[in-house]
C-alpha positions in Angstrom: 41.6 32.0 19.4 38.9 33.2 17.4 41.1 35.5 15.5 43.9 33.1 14.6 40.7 30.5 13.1 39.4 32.4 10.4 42.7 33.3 8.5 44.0 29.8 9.2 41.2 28.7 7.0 41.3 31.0 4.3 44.5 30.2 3.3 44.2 27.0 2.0 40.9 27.5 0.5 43.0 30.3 -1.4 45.6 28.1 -2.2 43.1 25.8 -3.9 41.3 27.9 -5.1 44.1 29.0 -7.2 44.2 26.3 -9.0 41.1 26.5 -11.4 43.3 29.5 -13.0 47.3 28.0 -12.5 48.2 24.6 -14.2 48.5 22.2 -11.2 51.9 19.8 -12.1 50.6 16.3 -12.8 54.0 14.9 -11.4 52.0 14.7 -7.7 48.6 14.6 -6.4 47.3 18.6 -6.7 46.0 17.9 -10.0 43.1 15.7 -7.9 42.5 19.1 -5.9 42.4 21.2 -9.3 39.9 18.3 -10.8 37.7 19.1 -7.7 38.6 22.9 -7.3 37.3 23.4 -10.8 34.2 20.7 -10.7 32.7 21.6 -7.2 33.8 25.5 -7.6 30.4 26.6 -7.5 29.5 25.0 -3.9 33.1 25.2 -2.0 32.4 29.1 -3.2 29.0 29.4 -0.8 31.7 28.1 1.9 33.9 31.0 0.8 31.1 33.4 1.4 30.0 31.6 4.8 33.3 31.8 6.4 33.8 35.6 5.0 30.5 36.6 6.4 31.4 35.2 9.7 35.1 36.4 9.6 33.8 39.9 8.7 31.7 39.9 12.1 34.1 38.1 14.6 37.3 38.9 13.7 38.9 42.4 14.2 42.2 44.7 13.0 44.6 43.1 10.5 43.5 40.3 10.9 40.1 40.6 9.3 41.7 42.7 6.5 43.8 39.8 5.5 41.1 37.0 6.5 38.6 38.7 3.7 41.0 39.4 1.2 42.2 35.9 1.0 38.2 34.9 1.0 37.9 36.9 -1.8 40.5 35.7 -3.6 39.0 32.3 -3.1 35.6 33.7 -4.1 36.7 35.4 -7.5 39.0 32.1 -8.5 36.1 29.9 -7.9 33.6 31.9 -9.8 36.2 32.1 -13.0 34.8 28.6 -14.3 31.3 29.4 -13.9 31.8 32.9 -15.6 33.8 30.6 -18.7 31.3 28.3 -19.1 
């Protein structure tokens, strides 16, 4: 159970993460997540970091591989604006 959590949450804090660098369409509601992505970046990144720290010591294999990466992904594309401004 433990192992299918971790990467389960990572991928949509990638996803939206991904949007402080790709132009959300303003046809439907992401650009609300990109306003927030790129305002509150600097805080949803600490819970990036929490959720990598504890994927990195509860998690195991592949899974923990892939669980990180996409943390870091999420970690690097929230820290963009910051770094800009």
């Amino acid at each position: 159970m433990r192992n299918d959590l971790f990467p389960l949450l990572a991928l949509p804090l990638a996803i939206v993460s991904l949007l402080t660098i790709v132009r959300a369409p303003d046809w439907m509601w992401a650009w609300k997540l990109a306003i927030v992505s790129g305002e509150f970046g600097h805080w949803l990144v600490l819970v990036a970091l929490g959720l990598a720290l504890l994927a990195g010591f509860l998690t195991t294999g592949s899974t923990r591989l892939i669980t990180l990466a996409l943390y870091a992904l999420a970690f690097i594309c929230w820290l963009r604006p910051v770094g800009s401004a």
